[in-house]
C-alpha positions as CSV (number, residue, x, y, z in Angstrom):
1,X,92.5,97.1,86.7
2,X,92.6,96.3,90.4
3,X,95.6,96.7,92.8
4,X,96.0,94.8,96.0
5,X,99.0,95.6,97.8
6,X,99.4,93.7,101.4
7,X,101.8,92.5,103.8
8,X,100.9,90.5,107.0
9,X,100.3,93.3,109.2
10,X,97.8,95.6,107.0
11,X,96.4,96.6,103.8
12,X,98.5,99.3,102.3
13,X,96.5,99.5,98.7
14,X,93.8,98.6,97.3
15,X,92.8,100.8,94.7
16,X,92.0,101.4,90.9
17,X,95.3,101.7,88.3
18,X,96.2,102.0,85.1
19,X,99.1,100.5,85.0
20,X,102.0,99.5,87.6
21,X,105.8,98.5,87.8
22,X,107.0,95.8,90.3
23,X,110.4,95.0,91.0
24,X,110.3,91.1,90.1
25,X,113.2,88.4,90.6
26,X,114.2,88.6,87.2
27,X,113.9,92.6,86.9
28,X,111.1,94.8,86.7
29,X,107.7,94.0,85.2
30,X,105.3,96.5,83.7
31,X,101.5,95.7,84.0
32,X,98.7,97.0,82.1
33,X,94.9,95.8,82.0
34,X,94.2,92.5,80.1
35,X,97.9,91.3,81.4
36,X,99.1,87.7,80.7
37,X,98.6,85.5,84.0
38,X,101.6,85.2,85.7
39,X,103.0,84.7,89.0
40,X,106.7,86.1,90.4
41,X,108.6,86.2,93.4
42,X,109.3,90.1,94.1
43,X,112.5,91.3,94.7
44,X,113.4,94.5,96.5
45,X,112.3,97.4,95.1
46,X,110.2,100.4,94.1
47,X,106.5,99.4,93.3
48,X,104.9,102.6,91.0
49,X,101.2,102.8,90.0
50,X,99.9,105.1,88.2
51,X,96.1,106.2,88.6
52,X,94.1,109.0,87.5
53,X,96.6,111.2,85.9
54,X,99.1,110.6,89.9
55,X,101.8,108.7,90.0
56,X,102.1,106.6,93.5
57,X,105.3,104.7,95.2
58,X,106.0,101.6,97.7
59,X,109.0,100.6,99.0
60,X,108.9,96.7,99.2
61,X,110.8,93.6,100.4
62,X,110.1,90.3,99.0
63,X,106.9,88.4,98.5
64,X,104.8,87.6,95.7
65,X,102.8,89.1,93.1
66,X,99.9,87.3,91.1
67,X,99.1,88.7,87.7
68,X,95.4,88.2,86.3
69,X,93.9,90.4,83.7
70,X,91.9,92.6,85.7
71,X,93.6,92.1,89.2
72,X,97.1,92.5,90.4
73,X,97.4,91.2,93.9
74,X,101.0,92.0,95.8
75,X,101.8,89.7,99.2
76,X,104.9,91.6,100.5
77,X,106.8,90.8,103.5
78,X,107.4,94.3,104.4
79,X,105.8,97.6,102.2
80,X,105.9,101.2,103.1
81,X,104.5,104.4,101.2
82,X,107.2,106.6,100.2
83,X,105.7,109.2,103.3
84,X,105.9,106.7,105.9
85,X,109.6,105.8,105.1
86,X,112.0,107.2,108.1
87,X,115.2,108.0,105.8
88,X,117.3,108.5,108.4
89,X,116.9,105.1,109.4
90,X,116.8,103.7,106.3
91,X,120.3,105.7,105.7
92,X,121.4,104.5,109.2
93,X,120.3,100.3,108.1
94,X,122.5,101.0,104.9
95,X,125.6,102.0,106.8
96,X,125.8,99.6,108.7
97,X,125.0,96.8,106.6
98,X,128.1,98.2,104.4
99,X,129.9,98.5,107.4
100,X,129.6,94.6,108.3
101,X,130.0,93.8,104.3
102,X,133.6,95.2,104.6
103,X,134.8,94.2,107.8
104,X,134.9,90.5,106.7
105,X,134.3,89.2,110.1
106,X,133.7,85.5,110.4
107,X,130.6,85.9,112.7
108,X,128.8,88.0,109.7
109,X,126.0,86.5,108.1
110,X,126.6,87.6,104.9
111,X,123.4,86.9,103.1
112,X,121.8,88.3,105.8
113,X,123.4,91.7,105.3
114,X,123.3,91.7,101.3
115,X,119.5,91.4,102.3
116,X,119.6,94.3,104.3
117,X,121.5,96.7,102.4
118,X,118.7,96.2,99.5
119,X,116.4,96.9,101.7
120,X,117.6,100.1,102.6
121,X,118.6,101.2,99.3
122,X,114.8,100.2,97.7
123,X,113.6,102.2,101.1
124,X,116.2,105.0,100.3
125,X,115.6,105.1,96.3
126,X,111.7,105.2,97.0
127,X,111.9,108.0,99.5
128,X,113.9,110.4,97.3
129,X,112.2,109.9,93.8
């Protein structure tokens, strides 16, 4: 089966698999070859494929994934390798998204930060499995 896995600045994947897990907006969906057609919004998460006996990770923030029998094609809004993720930074995002969470101010933009605290944490959990 074929996996695509893009965002609007490159190509991170494009590769053979044998299977894959993506984070989807109603929880995670596991894909193997001759899949039902489907299409979901993504949610943020860990992306794992597995090819050739390796196991591989993405980080990725929202998007959508298209489901076909021989193809899985991911459009994320952001995606990073599990290597290319700066932890530090992503440690530093989660902070202070908690940090606006508590303070209750009325100029925070709640949704805003909810957003960005998961996007840390995906970034955080992909980097340290």
């Amino acid at each position: 089966m074929k996996l695509d896995i893009a965002t609007p600045d490159r190509l991170l994947v494009s590769t053979e698999i044998d299977s894959v897990e993506i984070p989807g907006k109603a929880g995670y969906l596991g894909i193997l070859p001759q899949h039902a057609p489907l299409i979901s919004e993504l949610a943020p998460g860990t992306i794992e494929y597995k090819h050739g006996g390796s196991t591989e990770k993405l980080a990725v923030s929202w998007g959508y994934v298209e489901v076909l029998p021989q193809q899985v094609s991911v459009l994320a809004e952001t995606a990073e390798k599990a290597a290319e993720i700066d932890v530090p930074r992503a440690e530093a995002a989660k902070k202070r998204a908690e940090e606006r969470i508590r303070s209750g101010a009325k100029d925070v933009d709640l949704e805003r930060c909810m957003a960005s605290l998961e996007r840390a944490v995906a970034r955080l959990q992909t980097a340290k499995s």
